[in-house]
VOPAGU-2260 file (C-alpha; in pm, 1 decimal, decimal comma):
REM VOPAGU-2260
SITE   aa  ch    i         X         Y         Z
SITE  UNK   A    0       0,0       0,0       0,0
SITE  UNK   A    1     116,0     356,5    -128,5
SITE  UNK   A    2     212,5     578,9     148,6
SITE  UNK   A    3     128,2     945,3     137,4
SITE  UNK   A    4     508,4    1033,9      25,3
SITE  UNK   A    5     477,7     791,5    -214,1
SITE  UNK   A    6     163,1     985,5    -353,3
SITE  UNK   A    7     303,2    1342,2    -320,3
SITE  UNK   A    8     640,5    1210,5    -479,3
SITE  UNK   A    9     442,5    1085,4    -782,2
SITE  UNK   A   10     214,8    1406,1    -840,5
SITE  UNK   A   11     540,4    1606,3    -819,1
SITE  UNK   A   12     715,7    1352,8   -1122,2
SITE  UNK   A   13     355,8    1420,3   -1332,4
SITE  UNK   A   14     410,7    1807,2   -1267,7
SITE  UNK   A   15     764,4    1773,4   -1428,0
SITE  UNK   A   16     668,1    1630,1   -1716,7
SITE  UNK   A   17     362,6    1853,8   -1770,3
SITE  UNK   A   18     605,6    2155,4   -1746,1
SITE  UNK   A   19     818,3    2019,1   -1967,8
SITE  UNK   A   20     586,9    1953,7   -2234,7
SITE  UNK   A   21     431,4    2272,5   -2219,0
SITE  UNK   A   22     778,9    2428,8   -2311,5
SITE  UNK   A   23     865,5    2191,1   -2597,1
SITE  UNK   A   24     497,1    2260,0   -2709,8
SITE  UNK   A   25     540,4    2631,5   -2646,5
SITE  UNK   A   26     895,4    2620,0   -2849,4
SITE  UNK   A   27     746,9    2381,6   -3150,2
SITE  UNK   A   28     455,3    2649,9   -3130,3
SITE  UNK   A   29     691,9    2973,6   -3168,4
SITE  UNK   A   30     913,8    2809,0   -3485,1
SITE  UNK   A   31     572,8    2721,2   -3600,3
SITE  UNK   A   32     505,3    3077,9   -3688,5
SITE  UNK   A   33     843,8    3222,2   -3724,6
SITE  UNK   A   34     887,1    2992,7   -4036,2
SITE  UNK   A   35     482,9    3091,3   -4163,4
SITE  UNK   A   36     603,9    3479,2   -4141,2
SITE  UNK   A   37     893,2    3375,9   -4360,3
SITE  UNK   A   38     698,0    3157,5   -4586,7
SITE  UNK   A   39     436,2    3474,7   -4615,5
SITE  UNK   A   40     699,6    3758,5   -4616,2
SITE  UNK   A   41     731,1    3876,9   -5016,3
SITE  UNK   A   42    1076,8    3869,6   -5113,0
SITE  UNK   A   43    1255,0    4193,6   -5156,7
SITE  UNK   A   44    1290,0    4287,9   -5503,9
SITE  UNK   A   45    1637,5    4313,7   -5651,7
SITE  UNK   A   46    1512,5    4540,4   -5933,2
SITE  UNK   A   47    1209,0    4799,7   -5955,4
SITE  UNK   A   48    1105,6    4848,4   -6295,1
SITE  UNK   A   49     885,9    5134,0   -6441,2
SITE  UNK   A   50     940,5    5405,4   -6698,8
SITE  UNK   A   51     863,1    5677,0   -6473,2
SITE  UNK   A   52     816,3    5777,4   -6099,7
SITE  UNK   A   53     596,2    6095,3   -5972,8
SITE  UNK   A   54     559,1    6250,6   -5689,1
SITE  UNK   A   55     253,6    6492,4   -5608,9
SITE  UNK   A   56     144,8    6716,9   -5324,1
SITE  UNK   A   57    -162,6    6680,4   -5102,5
SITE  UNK   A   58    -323,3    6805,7   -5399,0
SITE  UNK   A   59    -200,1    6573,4   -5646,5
SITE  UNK   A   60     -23,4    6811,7   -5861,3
SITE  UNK   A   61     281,4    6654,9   -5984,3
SITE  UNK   A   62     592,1    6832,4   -5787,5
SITE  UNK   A   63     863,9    6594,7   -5903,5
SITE  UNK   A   64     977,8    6327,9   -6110,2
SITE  UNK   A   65    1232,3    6044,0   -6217,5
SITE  UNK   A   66    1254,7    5888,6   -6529,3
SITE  UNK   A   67    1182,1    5852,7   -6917,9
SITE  UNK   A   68    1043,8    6138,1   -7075,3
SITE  UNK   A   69    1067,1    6367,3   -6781,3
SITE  UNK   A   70    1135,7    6761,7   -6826,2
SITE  UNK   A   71     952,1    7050,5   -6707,2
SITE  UNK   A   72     699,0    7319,8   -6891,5
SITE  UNK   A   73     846,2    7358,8   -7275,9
SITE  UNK   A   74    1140,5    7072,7   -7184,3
SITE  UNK   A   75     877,4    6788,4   -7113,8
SITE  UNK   A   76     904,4    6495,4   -7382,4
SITE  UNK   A   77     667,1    6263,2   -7282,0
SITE  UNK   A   78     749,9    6035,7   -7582,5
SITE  UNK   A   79    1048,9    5919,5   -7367,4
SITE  UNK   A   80    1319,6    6138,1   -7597,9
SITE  UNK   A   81    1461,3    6275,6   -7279,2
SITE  UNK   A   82    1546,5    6104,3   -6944,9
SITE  UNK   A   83    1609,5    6219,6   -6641,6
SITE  UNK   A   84    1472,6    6399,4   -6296,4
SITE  UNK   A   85    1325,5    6751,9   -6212,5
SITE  UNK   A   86    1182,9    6883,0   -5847,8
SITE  UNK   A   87     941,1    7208,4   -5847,3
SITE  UNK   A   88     722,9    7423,2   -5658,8
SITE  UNK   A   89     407,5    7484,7   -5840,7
SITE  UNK   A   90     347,9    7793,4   -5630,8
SITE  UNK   A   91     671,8    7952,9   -5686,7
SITE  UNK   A   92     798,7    7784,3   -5990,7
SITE  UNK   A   93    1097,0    7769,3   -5853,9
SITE  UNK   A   94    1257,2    7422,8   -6032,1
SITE  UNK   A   95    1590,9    7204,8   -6046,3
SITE  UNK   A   96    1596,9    6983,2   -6376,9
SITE  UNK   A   97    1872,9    6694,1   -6513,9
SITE  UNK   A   98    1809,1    6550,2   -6855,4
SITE  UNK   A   99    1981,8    6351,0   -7062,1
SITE  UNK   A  100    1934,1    6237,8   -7457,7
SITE  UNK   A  101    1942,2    6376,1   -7813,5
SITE  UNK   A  102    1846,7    6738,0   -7975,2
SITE  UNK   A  103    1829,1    6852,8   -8322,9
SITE  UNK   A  104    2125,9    7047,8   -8429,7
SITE  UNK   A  105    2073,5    7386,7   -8585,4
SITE  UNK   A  106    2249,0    7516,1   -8922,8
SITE  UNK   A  107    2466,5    7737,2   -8735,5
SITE  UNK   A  108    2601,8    7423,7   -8435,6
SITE  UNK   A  109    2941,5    7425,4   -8636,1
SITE  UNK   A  110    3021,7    7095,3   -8828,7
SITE  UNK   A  111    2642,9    6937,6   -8739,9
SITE  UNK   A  112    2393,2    6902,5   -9007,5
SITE  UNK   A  113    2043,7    7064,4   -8973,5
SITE  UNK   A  114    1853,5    6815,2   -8815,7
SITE  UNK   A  115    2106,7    6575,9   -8707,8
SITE  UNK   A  116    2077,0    6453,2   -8329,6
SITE  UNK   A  117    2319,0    6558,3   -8074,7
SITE  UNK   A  118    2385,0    6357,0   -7749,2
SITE  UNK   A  119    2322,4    6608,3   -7433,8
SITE  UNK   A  120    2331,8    6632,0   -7088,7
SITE  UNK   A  121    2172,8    6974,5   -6907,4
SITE  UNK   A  122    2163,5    7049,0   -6561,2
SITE  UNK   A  123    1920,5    7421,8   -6487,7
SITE  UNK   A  124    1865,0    7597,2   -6202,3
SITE  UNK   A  125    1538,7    7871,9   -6153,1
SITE  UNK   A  126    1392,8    8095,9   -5893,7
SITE  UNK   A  127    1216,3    8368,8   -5942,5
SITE  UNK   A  128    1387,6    8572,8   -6234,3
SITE  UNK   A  129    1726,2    8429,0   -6186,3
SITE  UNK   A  130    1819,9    8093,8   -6386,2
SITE  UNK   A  131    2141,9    7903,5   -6412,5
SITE  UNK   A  132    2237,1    7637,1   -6657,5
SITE  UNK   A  133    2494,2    7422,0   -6787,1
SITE  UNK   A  134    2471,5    7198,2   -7104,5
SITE  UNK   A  135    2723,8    6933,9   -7216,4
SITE  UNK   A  136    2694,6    6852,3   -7583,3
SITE  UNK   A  137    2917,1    6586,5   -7797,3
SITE  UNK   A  138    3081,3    6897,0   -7959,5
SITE  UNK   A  139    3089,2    7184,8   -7663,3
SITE  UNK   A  140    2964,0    7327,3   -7332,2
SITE  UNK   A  141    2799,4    7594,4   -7286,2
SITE  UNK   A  142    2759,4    7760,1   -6880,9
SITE  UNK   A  143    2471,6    8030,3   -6855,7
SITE  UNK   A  144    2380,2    8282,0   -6581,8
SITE  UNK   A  145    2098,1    8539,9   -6634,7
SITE  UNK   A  146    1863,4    8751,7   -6463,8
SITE  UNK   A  147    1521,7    8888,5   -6554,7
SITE  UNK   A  148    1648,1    8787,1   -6922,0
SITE  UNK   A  149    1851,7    9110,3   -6965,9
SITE  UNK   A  150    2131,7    9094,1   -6768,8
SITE  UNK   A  151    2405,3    8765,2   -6700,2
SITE  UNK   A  152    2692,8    8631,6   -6765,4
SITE  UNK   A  153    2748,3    8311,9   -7066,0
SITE  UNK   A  154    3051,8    8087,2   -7126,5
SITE  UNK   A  155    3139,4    7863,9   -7387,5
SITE  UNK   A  156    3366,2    7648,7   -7486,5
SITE  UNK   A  157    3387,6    7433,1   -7825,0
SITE  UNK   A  158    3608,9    7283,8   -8088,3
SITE  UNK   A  159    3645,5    7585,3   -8298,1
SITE  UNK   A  160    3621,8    7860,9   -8064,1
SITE  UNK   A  161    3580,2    7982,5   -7693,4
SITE  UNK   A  162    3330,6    8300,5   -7613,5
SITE  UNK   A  163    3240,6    8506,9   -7297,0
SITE  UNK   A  164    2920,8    8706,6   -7341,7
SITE  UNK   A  165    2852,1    8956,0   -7066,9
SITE  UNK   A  166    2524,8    9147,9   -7116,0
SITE  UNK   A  167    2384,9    9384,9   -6881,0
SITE  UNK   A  168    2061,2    9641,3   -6871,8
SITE  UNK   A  169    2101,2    9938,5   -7054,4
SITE  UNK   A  170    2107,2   10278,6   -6856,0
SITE  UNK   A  171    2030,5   10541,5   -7107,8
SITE  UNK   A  172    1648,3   10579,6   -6989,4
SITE  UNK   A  173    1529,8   10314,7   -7236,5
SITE  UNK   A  174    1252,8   10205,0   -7013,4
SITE  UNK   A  175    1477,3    9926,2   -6931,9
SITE  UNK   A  176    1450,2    9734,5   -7267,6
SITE  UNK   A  177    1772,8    9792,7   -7362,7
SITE  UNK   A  178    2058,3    9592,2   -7335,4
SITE  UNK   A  179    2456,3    9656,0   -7335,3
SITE  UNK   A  180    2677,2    9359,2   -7407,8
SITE  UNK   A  181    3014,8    9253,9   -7420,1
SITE  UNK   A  182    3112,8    8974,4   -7618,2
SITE  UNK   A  183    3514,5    8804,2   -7580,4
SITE  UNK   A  184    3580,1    8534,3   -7834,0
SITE  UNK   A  185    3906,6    8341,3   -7938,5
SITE  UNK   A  186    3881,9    8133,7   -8233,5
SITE  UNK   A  187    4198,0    8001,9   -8428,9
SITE  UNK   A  188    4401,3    8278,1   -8543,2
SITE  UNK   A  189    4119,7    8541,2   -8434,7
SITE  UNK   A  190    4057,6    8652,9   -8117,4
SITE  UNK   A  191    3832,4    8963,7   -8062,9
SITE  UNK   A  192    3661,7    9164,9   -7843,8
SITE  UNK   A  193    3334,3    9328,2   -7913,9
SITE  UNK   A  194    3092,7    9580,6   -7714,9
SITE  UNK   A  195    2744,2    9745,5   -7816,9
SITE  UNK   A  196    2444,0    9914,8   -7689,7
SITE  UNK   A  197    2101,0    9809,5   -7732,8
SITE  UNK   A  198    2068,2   10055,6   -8044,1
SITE  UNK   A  199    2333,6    9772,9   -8189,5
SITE  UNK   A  200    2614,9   10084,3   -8230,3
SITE  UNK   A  201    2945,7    9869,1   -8201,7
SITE  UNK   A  202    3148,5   10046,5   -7949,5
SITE  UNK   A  203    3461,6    9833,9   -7930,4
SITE  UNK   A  204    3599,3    9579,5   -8172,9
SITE  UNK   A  205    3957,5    9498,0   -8158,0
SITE  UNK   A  206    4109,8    9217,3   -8354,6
């Protein structure tokens, strides 16, 4: 016959072995759904793939982009000629714009024919009335600061020539519509210096 230590002894061994299955069951229970989170978890993508990104305000106007065919106002291509990224403010208008891709040469681009496509690359700055731009061409560079369209400073530099223009508001009570430049240019064999007034009268020209 059992004694009572007997009994205790043998309720404590079942109160072991319930604890311990409890923790393998808790353990078991825990992989369980660490390895159904992996199972569900979408793998991260190695590549994102689209032909353009947007971003818009809380009024869905479009204040930024990434992309083919991006630009901004006359400099949008939406037929995916230019690629690249711009940010604005639609308030302000003030805008930052890289593009990259291929524009028509003119009769006057030096040994280009009319029509043919350039490679480019442009970086421009705006705010307000002041802009700033640079554009890197297969056959020159060209650096450009202005203000209110009058006044600012250009630079280029190409295969066949470097220039300097420096243009600046006329002051001879022209209701501000005039302008007075300064143009220095060194081509082979020819450099020059040039000044007028915005009546066109050439005031310097050394050569």
């Amino acid at each position: 016959m059992a004694t009572l230590e007997d009994v205790e002894r043998r309720l404590q061994d079942v109160e072991t072995r319930l604890r311990r299955q409890r923790r393998l069951t808790a353990g078991l229970a825990a992989l369980a759904v660490v390895g159904l989170l992996a199972a569900l978890r979408p793998p991260e993508p190695e590549v994102l793939r689209a032909r353009r990104l947007e971003i818009v305000d809380g009024t869905e106007r479009v204040v930024g982009a990434f992309g083919l065919g991006v630009g901004y106002g006359a400099r949008t291509g939406d037929d995916g000629a230019f690629r690249g990224w711009y940010l604005v403010d639609p308030d302000t208008e003030v805008a930052a714009v890289t593009m990259v891709g291929e524009a028509g040469a003119s009769e006057q681009e030096g040994e280009a024919q009319a029509g043919e496509k350039i490679p480019f690359a442009m970086t421009s700055l705006s705010a307000g009335s002041g802009f700033a731009q640079i554009v890197a061409s297969r056959d020159d560079v060209t650096v450009e600061f202005l203000y209110d369209d009058r006044g600012g400073v250009s630079l280029h530099a190409g295969h066949d020539r470097a220039t300097v223009w420096i243009d600046a508001p006329s002051t001879d009570g022209s209701d501000g519509e005039g302008v007075d430049g300064l143009r220095l240019e060194h081509a082979p064999g020819k450099p020059s210096i040039q000044g007028w007034d915005d009546e066109g009268r050439l005031t310097i020209d050394l050569e």
